[in-house]
Every structure is written in structure tokens, then in C-alpha cells.
CHARMM internal coordinates of N, CA and C (Angstrom, degrees):
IC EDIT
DIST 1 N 1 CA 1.4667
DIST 1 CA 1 C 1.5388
ANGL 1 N 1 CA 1 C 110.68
DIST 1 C 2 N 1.4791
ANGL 1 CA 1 C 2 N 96.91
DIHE 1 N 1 CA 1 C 2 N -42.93
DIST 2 N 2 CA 1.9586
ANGL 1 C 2 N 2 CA 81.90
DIHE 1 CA 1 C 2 N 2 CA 171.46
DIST 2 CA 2 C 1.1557
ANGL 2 N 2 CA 2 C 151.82
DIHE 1 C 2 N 2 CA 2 C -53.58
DIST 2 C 3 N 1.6750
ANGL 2 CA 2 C 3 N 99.10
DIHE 2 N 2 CA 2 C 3 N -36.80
DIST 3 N 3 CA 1.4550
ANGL 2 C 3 N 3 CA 116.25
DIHE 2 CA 2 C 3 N 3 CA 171.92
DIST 3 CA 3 C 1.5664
ANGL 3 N 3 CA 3 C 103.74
DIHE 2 C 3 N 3 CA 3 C -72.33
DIST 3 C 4 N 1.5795
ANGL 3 CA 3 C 4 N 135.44
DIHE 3 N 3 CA 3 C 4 N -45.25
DIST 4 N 4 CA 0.8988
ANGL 3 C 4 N 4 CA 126.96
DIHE 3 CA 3 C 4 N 4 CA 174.26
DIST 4 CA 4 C 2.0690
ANGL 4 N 4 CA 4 C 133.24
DIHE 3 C 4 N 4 CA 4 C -60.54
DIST 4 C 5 N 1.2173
ANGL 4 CA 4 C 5 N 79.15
DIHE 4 N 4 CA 4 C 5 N -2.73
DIST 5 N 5 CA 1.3567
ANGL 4 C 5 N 5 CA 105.11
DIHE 4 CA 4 C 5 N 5 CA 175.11
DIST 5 CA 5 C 1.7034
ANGL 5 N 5 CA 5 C 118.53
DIHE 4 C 5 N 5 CA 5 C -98.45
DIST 5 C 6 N 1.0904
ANGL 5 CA 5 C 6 N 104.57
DIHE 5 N 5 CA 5 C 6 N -38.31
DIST 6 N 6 CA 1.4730
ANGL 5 C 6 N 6 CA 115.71
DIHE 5 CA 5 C 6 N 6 CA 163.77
DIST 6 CA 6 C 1.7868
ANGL 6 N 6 CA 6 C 117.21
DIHE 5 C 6 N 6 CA 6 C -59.95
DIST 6 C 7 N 0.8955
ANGL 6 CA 6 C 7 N 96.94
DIHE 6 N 6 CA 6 C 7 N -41.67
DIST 7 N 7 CA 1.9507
ANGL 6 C 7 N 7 CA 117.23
DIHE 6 CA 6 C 7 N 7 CA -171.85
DIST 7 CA 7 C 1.6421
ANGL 7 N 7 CA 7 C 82.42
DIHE 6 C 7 N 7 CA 7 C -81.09
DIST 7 C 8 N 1.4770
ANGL 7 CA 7 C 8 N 132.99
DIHE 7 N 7 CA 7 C 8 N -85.05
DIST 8 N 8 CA 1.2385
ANGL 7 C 8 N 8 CA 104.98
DIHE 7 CA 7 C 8 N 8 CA 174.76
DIST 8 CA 8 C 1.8620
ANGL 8 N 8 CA 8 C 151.80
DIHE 7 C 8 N 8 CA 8 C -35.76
DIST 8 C 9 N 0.9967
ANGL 8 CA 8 C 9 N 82.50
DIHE 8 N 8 CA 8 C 9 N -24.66
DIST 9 N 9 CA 1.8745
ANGL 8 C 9 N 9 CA 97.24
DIHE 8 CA 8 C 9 N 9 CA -177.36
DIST 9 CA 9 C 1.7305
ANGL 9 N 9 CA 9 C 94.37
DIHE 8 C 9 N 9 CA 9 C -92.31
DIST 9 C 10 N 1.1602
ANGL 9 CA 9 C 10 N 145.62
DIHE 9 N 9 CA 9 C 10 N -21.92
DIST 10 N 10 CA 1.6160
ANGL 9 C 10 N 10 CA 146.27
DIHE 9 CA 9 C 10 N 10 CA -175.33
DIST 10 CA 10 C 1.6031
ANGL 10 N 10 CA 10 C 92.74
DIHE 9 C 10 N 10 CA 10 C -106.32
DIST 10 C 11 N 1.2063
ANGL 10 CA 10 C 11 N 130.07
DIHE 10 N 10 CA 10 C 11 N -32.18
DIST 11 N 11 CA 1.5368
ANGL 10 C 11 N 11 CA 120.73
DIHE 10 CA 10 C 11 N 11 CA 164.16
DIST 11 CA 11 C 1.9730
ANGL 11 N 11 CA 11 C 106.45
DIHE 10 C 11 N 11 CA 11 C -54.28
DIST 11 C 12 N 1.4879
ANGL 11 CA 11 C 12 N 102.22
DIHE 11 N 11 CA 11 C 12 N -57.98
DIST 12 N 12 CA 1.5382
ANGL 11 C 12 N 12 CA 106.97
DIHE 11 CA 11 C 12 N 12 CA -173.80
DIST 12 CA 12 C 1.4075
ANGL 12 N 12 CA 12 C 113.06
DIHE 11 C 12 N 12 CA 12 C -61.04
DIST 12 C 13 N 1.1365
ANGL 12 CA 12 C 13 N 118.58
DIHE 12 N 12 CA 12 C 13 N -19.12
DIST 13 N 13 CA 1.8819
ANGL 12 C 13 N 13 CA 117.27
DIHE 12 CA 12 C 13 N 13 CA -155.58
DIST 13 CA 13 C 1.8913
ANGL 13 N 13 CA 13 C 70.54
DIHE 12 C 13 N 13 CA 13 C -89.70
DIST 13 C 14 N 1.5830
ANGL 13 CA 13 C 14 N 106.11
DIHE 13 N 13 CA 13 C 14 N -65.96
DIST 14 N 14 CA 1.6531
ANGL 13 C 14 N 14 CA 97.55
DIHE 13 CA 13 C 14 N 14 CA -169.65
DIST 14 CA 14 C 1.6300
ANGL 14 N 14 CA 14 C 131.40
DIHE 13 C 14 N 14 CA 14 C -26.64
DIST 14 C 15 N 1.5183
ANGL 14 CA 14 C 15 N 91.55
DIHE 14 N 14 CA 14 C 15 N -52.02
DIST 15 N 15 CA 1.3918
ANGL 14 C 15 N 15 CA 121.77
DIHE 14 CA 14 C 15 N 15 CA -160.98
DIST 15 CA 15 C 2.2230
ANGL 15 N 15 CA 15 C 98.96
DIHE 14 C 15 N 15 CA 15 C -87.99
DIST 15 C 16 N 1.2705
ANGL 15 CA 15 C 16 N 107.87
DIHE 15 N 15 CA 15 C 16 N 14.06
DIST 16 N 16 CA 1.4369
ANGL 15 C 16 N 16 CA 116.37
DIHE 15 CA 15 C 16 N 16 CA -179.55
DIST 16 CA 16 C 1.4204
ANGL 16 N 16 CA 16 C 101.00
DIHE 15 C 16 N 16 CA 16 C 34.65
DIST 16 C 17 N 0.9353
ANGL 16 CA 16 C 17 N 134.37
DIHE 16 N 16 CA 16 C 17 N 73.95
DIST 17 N 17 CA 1.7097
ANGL 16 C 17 N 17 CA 157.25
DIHE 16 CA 16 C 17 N 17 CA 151.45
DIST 17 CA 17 C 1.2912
ANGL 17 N 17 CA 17 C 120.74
DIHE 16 C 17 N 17 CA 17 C -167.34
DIST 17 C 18 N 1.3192
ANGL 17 CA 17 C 18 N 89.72
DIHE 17 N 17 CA 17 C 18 N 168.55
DIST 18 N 18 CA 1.7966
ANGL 17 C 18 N 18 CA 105.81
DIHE 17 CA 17 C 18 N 18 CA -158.23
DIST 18 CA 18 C 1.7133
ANGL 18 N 18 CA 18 C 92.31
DIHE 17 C 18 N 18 CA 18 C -123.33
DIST 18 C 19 N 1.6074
ANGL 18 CA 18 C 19 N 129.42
DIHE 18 N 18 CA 18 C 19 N 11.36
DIST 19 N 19 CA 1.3013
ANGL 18 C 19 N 19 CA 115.07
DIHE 18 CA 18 C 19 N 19 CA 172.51
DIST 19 CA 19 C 1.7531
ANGL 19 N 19 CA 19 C 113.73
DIHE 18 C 19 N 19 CA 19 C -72.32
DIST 19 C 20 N 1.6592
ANGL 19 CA 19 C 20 N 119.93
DIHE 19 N 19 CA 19 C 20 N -35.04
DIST 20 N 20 CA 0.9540
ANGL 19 C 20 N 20 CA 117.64
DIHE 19 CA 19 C 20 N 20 CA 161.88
DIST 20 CA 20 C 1.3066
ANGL 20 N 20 CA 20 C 134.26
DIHE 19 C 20 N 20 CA 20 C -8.24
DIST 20 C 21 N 1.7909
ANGL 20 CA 20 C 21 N 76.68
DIHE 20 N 20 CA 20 C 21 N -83.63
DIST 21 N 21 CA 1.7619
ANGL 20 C 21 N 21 CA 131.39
DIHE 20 CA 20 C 21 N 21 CA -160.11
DIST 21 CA 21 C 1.5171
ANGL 21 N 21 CA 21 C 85.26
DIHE 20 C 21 N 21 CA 21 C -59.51
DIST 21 C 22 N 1.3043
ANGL 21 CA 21 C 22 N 145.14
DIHE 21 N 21 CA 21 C 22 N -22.10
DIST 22 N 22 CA 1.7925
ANGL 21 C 22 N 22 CA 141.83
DIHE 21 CA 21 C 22 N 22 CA -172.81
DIST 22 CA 22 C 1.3213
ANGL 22 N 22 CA 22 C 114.67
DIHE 21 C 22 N 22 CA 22 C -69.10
DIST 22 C 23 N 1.1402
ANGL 22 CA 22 C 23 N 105.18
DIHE 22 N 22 CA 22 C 23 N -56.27
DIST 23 N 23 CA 1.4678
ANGL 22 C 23 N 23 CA 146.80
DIHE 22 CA 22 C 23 N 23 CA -178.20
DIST 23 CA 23 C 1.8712
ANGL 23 N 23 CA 23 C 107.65
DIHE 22 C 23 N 23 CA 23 C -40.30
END
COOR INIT
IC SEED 1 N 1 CA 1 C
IC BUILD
């Protein structure tokens, strides 16, 4: 889960949202 959590939260910062980064 962490690493997949990392790749999500640098997807959201990229992607200027935080719906990712929730997830």
C-alpha cells in the first residue's frame, strides 16, 4: 500500500488535485 500510495499522491500533486492523493 505504500508504494501504491506514493504513485498516487505524485499522480495528484501532478494532476493539481488531491482526489487521488485521498484514495
Amino acid at each position: 500500500m505504500g508504494l501504491l500510495s506514493t504513485i498516487t499522491s505524485a499522480a495528484g500533486t501532478l494532476l493539481g488535485g488531491d482526489t487521488l492523493k485521498d484514495v
